[in-house]
C-alpha positions, 0 to 999 in steps of 0.5 A: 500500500502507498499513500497518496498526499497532497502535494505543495499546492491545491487539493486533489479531484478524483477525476473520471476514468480514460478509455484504454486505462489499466491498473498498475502497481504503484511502484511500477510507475516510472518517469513518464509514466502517465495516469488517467485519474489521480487517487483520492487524497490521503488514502491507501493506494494499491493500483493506479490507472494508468494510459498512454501519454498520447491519449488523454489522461488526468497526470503524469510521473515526473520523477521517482526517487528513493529513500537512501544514504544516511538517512536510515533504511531500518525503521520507519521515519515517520509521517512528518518525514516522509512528507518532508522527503517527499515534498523537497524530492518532488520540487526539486525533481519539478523544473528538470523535466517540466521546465517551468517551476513549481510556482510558474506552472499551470501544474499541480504536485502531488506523490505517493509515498512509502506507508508504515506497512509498505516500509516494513516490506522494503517500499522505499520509493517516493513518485511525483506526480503533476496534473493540472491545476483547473482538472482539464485533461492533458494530451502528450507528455509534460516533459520539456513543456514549460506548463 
C-alpha cells in the first residue's frame, strides 16, 4: 500500500476514468509514466490507472526517487518525514523535466509515498506526480513543456 498526499499546492479531484486505462502497481510507475485519474487524497493506494501519454489522461510521473544514504533504511521515519522527503524530492525533481517551476506552472504536485506497512516490506520509493491545476485533461507528455 502507498499513500497518496497532497502535494505543495491545491487539493486533489478524483477525476473520471480514460478509455484504454489499466491498473498498475504503484511502484511500477516510472518517469513518464502517465495516469488517467489521480487517487483520492490521503488514502491507501494499491493500483493506479494508468494510459498512454498520447491519449488523454488526468497526470503524469515526473520523477521517482528513493529513500537512501544516511538517512536510515531500518525503521520507519515517520509521517512528518516522509512528507518532508517527499515534498523537497518532488520540487526539486519539478523544473528538470517540466521546465517551468513549481510556482510558474499551470501544474499541480502531488506523490505517493512509502506507508508504515509498505516500509516494513522494503517500499522505499517516493513518485511525483503533476496534473493540472483547473482538472482539464492533458494530451502528450509534460516533459520539456514549460506548463
Amino acid at each position: 500500500m502507498r499513500r497518496f498526499i497532497v502535494g505543495v499546492l491545491a487539493p486533489v479531484i478524483v477525476l473520471a476514468g480514460v478509455i484504454g486505462a489499466c491498473d498498475t502497481a504503484p511502484n511500477d510507475l516510472n518517469v513518464g509514466s502517465c495516469l488517467a485519474q489521480l487517487p483520492g487524497t490521503d488514502q491507501s493506494v494499491t493500483s493506479v490507472s494508468t494510459a498512454g501519454c498520447d491519449k488523454e489522461h488526468a497526470a503524469e510521473v515526473y520523477a521517482v526517487f528513493d529513500w537512501s544514504g544516511s538517512e536510515g533504511n531500518d525503521n520507519f521515519p515517520g509521517d512528518s518525514a516522509i512528507s518532508d522527503k517527499a515534498q523537497t524530492g518532488c520540487v526539486d525533481g519539478f523544473q528538470p523535466y517540466v521546465g517551468s517551476t513549481v510556482d510558474q506552472s499551470s501544474l499541480d504536485v502531488y506523490w505517493l509515498t512509502p506507508t508504515s506497512d509498505s516500509w516494513g516490506k522494503g517500499d522505499r520509493k517516493f513518485i511525483c506526480i503533476a496534473a493540472p491545476k483547473d482538472s482539464s485533461k492533458l494530451t502528450g507528455s509534460i516533459k520539456g513543456s514549460n506548463k
